[in-house]
N, C-alpha and C positions, 0 to 999 in steps of 0.2 A: 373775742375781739379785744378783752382790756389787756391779756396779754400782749396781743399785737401790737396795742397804742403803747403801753408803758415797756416795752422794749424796740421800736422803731420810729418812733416818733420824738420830735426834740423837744427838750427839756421845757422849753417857753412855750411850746402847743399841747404838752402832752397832758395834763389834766382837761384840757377843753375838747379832745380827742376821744379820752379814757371816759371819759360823757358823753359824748355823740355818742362813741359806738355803742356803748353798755344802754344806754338809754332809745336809743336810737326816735328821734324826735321826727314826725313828720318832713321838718327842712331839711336833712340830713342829705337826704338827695339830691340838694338842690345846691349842698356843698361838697359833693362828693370829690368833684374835680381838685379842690385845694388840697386834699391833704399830700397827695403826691410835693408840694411844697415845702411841707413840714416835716416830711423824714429825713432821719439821720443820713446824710451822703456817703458819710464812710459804712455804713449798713446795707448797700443796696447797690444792687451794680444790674443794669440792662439784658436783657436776656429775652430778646422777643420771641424766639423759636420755645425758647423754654426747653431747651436739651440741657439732661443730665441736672436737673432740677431733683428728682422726685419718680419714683416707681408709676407710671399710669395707672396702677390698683389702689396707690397711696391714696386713705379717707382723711380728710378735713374738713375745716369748718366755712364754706362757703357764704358772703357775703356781698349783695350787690346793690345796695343802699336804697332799695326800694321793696325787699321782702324779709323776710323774718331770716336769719343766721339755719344753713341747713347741712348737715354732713351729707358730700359726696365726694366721689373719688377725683382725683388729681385730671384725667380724661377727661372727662363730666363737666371738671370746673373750668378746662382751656376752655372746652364749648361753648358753657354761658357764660365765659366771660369777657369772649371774643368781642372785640370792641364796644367793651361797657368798662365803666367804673365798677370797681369789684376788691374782694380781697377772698382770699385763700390762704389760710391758716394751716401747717401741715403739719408744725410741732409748735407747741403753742410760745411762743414767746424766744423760738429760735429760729424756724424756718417759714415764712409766708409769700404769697407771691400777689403782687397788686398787678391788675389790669386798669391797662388805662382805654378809654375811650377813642382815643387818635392811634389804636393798633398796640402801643409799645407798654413790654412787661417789663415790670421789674422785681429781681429776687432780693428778699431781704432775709438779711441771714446775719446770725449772730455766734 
């Protein structure tokens, strides 16, 4: 996850980010929804099917701001992250995909 913040996340959030996540503090979840505000826009571009993303065997580092960070596959992580706040981590600090809660993915890619 501190890869994720200090490579997708803007410069003026990203230590307060690169904390949540690494720390992950009880409120965390209760700020989940904000951070989709604070990425980089040239970084990220919409993709709610999620085609051509990533291998469905692809293992990452699944996170859904109410359990502890857990490796599963790419498959795995559309399913639990299907209308939650989430992030999925699939190369650490180049390719991750954030779920957001109102349906809509976004691929962040560096």
């Amino acid at each position: 996850m501190k890869s994720f913040a200090e490579a997708f996340v803007l410069d003026a959030r990203k230590e307060k980010w690169t904390n949540l996540l690494c720390e992950r503090p009880g409120s965390i979840a209760m700020q989940a929804s904000k951070l989709f505000n604070y990425l980089d826009n040239n970084l990220i571009e919409q993709n709610d099917l999620l085609k051509n993303v990533a291998a469905y065997d692809a293992e990452g580092v699944f996170y859904n701001f109410n359990q502890q960070p857990k490796s599963i596959s790419f498959e795995q992580a559309i399913k639990e992250g299907k209308d939650h706040d989430a992030i999925f981590s699939i190369n650490p600090g180049e390719l991750a995909v954030c779920f957001l809660h109102d349906g809509c993915n976004f691929v962040c890619k560096r």
